[in-house]
N, C-alpha and C positions, 0 to 999 in steps of 0.2 A: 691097642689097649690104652685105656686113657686114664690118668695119672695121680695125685694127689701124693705132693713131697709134704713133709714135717720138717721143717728144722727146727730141733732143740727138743727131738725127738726125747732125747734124754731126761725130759719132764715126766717119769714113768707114768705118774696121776693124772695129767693133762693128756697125755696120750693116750691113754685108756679112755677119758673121755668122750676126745674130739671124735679121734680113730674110730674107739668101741663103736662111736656113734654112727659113724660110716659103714662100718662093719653092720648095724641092725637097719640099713636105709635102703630099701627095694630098688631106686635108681643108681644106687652108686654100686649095686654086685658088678663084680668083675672090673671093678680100678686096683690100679697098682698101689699099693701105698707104702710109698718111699719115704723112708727111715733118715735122717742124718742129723749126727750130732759130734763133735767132737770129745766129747767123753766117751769112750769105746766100753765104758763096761757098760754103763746105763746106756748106751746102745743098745748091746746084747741084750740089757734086759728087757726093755721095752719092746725088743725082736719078740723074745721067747713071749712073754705077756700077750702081746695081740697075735700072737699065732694059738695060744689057747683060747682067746674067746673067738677066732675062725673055727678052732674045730668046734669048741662046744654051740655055739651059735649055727655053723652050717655056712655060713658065708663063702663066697666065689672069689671076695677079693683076696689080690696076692700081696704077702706081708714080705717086703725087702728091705734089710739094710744096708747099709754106701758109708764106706769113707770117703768120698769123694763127692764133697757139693757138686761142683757143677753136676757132673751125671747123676748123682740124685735131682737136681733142676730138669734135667731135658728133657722135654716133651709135656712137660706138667701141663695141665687145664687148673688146677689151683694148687697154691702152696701156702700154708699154717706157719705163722711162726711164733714161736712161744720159749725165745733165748732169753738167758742175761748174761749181759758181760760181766766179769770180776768176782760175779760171785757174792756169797757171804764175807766170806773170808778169802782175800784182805778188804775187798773193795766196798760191801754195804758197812761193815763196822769202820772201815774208815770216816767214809760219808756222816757218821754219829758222832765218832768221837774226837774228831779234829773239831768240829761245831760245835762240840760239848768245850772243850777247853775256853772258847769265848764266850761261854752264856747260850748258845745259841741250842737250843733242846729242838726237837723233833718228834716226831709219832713213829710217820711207816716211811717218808723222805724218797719217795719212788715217783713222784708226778711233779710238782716246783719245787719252791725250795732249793735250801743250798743241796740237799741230799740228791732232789731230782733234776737239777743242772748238770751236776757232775754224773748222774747215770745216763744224762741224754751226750753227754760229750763223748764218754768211753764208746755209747754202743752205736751209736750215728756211722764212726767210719766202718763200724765191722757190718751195720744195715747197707749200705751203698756200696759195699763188697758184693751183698747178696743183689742189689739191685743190678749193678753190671751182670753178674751171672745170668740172671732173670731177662735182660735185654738181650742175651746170645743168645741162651737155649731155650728161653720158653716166654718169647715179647707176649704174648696173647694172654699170661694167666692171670688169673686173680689171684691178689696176695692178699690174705689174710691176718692183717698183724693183731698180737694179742699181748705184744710185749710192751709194758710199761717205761717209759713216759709215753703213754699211749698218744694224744694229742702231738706231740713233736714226732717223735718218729712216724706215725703214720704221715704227718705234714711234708715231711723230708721225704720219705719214699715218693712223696706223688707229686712233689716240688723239684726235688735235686735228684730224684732217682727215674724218673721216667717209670715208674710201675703203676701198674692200676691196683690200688689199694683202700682196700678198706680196714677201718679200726675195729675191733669186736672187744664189747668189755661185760661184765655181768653185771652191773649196776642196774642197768635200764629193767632186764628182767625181775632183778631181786626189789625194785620200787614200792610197787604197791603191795605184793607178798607181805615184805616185812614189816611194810607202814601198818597195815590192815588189820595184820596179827598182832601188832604190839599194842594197839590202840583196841583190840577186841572188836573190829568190823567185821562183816561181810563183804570180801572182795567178789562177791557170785556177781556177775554183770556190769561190772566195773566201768566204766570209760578213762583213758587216761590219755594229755599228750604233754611230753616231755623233750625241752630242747633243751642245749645250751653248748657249755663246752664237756669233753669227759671229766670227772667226776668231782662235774658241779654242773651240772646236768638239772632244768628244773621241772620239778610238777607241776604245767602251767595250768593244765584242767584235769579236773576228777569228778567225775559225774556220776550215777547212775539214773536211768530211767529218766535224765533230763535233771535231775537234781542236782544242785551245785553241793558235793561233799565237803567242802572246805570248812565251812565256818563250824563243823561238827569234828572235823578232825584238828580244829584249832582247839575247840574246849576242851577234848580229852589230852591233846598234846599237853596245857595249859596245866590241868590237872595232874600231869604224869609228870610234870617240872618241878611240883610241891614235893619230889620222895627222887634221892638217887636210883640211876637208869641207864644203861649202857647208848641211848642215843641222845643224848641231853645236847652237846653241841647243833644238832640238825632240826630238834625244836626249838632252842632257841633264833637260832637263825633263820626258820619259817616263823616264828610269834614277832621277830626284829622286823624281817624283809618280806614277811607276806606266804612265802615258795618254799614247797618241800623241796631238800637237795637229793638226787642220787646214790651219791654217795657214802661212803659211813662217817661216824663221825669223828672217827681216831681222826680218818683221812683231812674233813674240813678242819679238823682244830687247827694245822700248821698249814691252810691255804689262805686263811684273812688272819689280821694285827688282834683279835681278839682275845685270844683264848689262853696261849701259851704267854707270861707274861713275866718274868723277874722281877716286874714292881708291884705285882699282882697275885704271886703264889698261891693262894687261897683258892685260886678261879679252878687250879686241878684239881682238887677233890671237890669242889663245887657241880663243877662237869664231868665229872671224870674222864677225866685223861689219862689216855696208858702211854706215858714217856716210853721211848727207846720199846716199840709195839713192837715193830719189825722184826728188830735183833730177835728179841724175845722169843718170837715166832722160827725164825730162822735154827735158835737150835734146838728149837724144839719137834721143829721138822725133818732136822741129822738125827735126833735122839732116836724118833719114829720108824726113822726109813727101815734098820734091819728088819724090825717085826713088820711091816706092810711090804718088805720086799720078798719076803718070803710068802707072806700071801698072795701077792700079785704077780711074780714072778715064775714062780715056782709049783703054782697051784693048778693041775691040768682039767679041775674041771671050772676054772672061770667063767662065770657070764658076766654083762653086761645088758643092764635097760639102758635105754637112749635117754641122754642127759637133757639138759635145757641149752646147753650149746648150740652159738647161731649157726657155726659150722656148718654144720650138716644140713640143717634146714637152707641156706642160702644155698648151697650145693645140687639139693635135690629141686630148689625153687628154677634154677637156671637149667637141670634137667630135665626138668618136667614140665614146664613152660607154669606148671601152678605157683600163682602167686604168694609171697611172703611179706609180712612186714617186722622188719628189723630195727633197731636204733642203730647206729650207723656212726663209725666217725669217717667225715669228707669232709674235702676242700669247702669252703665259703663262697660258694658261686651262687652270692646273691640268696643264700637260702634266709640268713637272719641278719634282717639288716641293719642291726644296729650294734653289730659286731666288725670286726676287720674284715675282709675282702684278703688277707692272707692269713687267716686264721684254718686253721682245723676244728672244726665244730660237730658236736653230736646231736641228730633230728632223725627224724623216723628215715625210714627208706623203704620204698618197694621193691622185693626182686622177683624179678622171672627172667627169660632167656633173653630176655635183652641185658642182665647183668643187675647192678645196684642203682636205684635212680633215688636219688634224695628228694623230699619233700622243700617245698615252701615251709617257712615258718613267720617269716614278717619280723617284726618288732617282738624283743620280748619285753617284760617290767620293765623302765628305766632303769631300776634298782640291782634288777637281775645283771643284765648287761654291765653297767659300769663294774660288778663283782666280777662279771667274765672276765672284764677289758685287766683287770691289774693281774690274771694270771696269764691274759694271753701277751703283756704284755713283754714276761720275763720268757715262754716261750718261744717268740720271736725273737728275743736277743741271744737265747741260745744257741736258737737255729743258725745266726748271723755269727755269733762264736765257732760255732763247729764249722762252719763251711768257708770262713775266711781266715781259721786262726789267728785271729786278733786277739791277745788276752784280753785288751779291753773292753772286750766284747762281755767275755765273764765278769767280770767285775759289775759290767751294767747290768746283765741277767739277772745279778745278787741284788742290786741295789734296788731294783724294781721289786724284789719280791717284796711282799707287804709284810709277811711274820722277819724277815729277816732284816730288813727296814725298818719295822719298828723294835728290835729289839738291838741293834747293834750301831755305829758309827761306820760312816764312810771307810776311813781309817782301817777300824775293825775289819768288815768286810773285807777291805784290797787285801789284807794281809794272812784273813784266813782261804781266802779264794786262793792267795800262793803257795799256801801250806797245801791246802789241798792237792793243786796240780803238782806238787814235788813229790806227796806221799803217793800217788797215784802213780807216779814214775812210768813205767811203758804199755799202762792200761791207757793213757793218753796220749795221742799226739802233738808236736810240738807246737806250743802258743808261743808268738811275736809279743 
């Protein structure tokens, strides 16, 4: 029987996704789908959860859960991962409120930034945990990572871990959707190709019918700048740089020196920016759980429609020899060349039974790239922090980053970087 693990199974919502999704996939009837999480209740729940959309769906596949990673790993053909380390609490509100005491604000602090150094520190060693596992029981599978600092962990798994990995994020998918709709287009026939890094990922063409859509979604962008708007950072930065981003635009406000500003205040309700998004989210997502846990949980006549999750689609693509195109985060082998050579970058990809094959992309904007280069540049120093223990390592990651550089001193920096890793205490490992 061939196999499909979770870890971090414990995501009840994401696993109803991913899973449900497999659960409604004609190729993948009859895989195992191995459960593991270290939280043993949202285990069990996510047990019970996808054992009712098997019965009500009809599905073959068999829903197991493991305390025991490795043998939840063994034998696997692919494995999903979708953890965080630390949590909300202590570890995300730390991440805000130490960098709040120096001036330093933030959005969502999950990808650079001081917030996403120190999530890429904590969860690195506990990723290369799972990669040795993965190199005993099951060297052949596709990992699927899904966990944020997407870009550096997937790098690390296919740099320092020996895994075949690929990155899967929903940005790529949600691009023209939501550009389309907000702008009151017609996405019916669309063309798009989008490269970069994750989530500053660009719209480098939009076509239809041969048509160049650009300089129509720049007027109306233009026009929708004139009246507050929840994506106001991401028009400004295609009216500035030319390219729509990927991403949203909580996310871009804390990736460039522009946005967030103490000599600038004005520029947040200008753009609106939601300071401190995350947290915000976070317990508003504890507050939700009881009431959706009893729906999802608890509910024995669950269904599920298949999501827009790449999961399943990449799965059934390598099943079935029919092909798929994904955006894709992989290694820099020569795809965009005006990016590092050990960067982790996001470009299309083809899958079928030969696995994931990333696309050419060439050159992108000059302007696009050098945007890339100052994020790729902090996660590269973090990579070189987690795997050498060099504090000084951290300390460069921060200083690179462009919102954290431009709002704080050297100084500043080294000495919230130490606060950090002491509040952090044995969610980290020991820095030289």
């Amino acid at each position: 029987m061939s196999k499909i693990t979770f870890i971090g199974a414990g995501s009840t919502v994401f696993a109803k996704n991913v899973l449900g999704d497999c659960m409604r996939t004609p190729a993948l009837q009859g895989f195992e789908l191995a459960l593991y999480d270290i939280d043993l209740q949202r285990l069990k729940d996510s047990e019970n959860m996808l054992s009712n959309i098997k019965a009500s769906s009809g599905s073959t596949c068999i829903v197991k859960s493991y305390t025991d990673r490795k043998e939840a790993l063994r034998g696997a053909k692919y494995v999903i991962n979708a953890i965080q380390v630390g949590g909300y609490d202590p570890c995300t509100i730390t991440d805000f409120e130490i960098p709040k005491k120096y001036g330093l604000r933030q959005t969502i602090a999950d990808t650079v930034g001081i917030g996403g150094i120190f999530r890429n520190l904590r969860t690195i060693p506990v990723m290369l945990d799972f990669a040795a596992d993965v190199r005993e029981v099951c060297p052949d599978a596709l990992f699927m990572n899904y966990t944020n600092p997407m870009a550096v962990l997937t790098n690390v798994m296919n740099t320092y871990g020996g895994v075949k990995t690929v990155g899967l994020c929903h940005s790529v998918q949600h691009c023209i959707p939501g550009l389309f709709e907000h702008l009151g287009m017609d996405q019916t026939g669309v063309q798009a190709k989008i490269a970069g890094i994750n989530h500053m990922a660009w719209l480098l063409e939009v076509t239809k019918d041969g048509e160049d859509l650009y300089p129509e979604i720049k007027r109306r962008a233009a026009d929708k700048q004139k009246e507050h708007h929840g994506d106001m950072v991401r028009y400004e930065m295609m009216l500035k740089f030319g390219y729509y981003i990927t991403e949203s635009s909580e996310h871009n406000a804390e990736y460039h020196p522009y946005f967030i500003k103490r000599n600038y205040p004005e520029l947040i309700e200008r753009f609106q920016i939601p300071l401190d998004e995350y947290p915000r989210r976070c317990v508003e997502q504890i507050e939700r759980w009881q009431k959706m846990r009893e729906e999802l949980v608890n509910n024995k006549e669950l269904v599920h429609e298949r999501s827009h999750e790449y999961a399943s689609y990449i799965m059934e693509a390598i099943e079935t020899n029919v092909p798929f195109k994904i955006g894709g985060n992989v290694m820099n082998t020569g795809l965009i060349t005006n990016l590092p050579k050990e960067a982790c970058v996001e470009v299309p990809c083809l899958v079928d039974r030969s696995g994931v094959t990333p696309t050419f992309v060439g050159d992108l904007p000059p302007q696009c790239a050098a945007l890339n280069r100052t994020n790729i540049n902090t996660q590269l120093l973090t990579i070189e922090a987690a795997i050498t223990h060099k504090r000084e390592h951290i300390y460069h990651a921060a200083m690179l980053d462009p919102h954290t550089a431009a709002e704080l001193s050297m100084d500043d920096i080294t000495n919230m970087c130490d606060e950090l890793i002491t509040a952090h205490g044995d969610w980290l490992p020991a820095y030289k």
